[in-house]
C-alpha positions as CSV (number, residue, x, y, z in Angstrom):
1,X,0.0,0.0,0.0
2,X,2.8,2.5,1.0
3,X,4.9,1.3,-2.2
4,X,1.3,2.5,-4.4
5,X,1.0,5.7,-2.5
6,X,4.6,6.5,-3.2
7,X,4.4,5.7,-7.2
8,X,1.3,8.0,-6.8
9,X,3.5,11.1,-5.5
10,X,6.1,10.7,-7.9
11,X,4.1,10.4,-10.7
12,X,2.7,13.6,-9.4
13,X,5.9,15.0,-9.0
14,X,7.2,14.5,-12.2
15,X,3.8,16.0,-13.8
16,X,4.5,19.2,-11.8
17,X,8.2,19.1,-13.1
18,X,7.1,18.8,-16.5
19,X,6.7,22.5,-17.4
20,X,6.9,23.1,-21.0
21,X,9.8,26.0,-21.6
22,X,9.8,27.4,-25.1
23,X,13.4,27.0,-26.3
24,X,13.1,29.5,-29.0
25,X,11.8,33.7,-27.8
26,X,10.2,35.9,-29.5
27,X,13.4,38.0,-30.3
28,X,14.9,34.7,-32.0
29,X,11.6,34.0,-34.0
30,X,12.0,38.0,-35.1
31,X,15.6,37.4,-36.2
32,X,14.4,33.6,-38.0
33,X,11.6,35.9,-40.2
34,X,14.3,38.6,-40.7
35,X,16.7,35.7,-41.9
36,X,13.8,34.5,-44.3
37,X,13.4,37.8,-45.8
38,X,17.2,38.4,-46.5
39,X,16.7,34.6,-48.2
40,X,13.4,36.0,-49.8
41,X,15.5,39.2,-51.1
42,X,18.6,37.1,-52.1
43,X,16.3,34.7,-54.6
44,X,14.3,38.0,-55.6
45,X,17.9,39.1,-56.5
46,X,18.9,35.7,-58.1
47,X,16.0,36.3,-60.7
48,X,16.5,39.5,-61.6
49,X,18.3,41.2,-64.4
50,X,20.5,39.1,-67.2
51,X,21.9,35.8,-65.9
52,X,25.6,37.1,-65.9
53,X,24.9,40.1,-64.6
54,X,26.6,41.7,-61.0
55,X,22.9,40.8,-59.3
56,X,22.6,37.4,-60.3
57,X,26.4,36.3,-60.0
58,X,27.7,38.0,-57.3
59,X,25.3,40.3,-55.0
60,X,22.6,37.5,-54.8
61,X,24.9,34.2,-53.7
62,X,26.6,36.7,-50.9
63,X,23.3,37.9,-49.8
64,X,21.7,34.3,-49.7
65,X,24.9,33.1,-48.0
66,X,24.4,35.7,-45.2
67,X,20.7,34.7,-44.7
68,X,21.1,30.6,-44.6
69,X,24.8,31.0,-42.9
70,X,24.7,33.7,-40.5
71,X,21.3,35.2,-39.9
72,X,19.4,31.9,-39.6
73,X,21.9,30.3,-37.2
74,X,21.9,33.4,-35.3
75,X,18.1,33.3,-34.2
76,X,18.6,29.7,-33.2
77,X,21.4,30.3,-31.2
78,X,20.6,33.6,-29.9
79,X,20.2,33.9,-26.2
80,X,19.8,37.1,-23.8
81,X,21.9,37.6,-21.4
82,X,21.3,36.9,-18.0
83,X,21.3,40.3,-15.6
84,X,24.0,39.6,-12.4
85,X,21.8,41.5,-9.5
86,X,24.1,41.9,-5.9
87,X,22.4,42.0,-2.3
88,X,25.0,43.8,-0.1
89,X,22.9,42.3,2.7
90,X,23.9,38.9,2.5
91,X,26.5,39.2,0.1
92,X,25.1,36.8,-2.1
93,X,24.6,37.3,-5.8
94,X,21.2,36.3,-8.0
95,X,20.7,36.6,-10.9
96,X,17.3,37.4,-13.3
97,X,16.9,37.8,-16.4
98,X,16.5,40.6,-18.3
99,X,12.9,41.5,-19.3
C-alpha cells in the first residue's frame, strides 16, 4: 500500500516538473523571419536582371549566404543575457533575467 502511494507522488511529482519551456523567444523567432526575408530578397535578386549580370552572379549568392549562414543560425542560437543582481545584505549574488 505504502509502495502504491509513493508511485502515486512521484508520478505527481514529475507531472509538476514537467513544465513546458519554449526553447526558442520571441526576439529569435524576429531574427528567424528577418533571416527569411534576407533569403526572400537574395532569390528576388537571383532572378533578376540578365543571368551574368553583377545581381545574379555575385550580389545574390553573398546575400543568400548571409541569410542561410549567418542570420538563420543566429536566431537559433541567440540567447539574452542573463542580468548579475548583488544584495549587499547577504552578500550573495542572483541573478534574473533581463525582461
Amino acid at each position: 500500500m505504502a509502495k502504491a502511494i509513493k508511485e502515486k507522488e512521484r508520478l505527481a511529482a514529475k507531472r509538476k516538473a514537467k513544465v513546458e519551456i519554449f526553447p526558442l523567444s520571441p526576439t529569435n523567432y524576429k531574427i528567424l523571419i528577418a533571416g527569411i526575408a534576407v533569403i526572400v530578397v537574395g532569390y528576388i535578386l537571383l532572378g533578376t536582371g540578365k543571368w551574368d549580370g553583377f545581381l545574379a552572379l555575385t550580389l545574390a549568392p553573398i546575400v543568400l549566404v548571409i541569410g542561410y549562414c549567418v542570420i538563420i543560425p543566429l536566431g537559433i542560437i541567440y540567447r539574452k543575457k542573463e542580468k548579475t543582481v548583488e544584495t549587499s545584505a547577504a552578500g550573495n549574488s542572483t541573478t534574473a533575467p533581463q525582461g
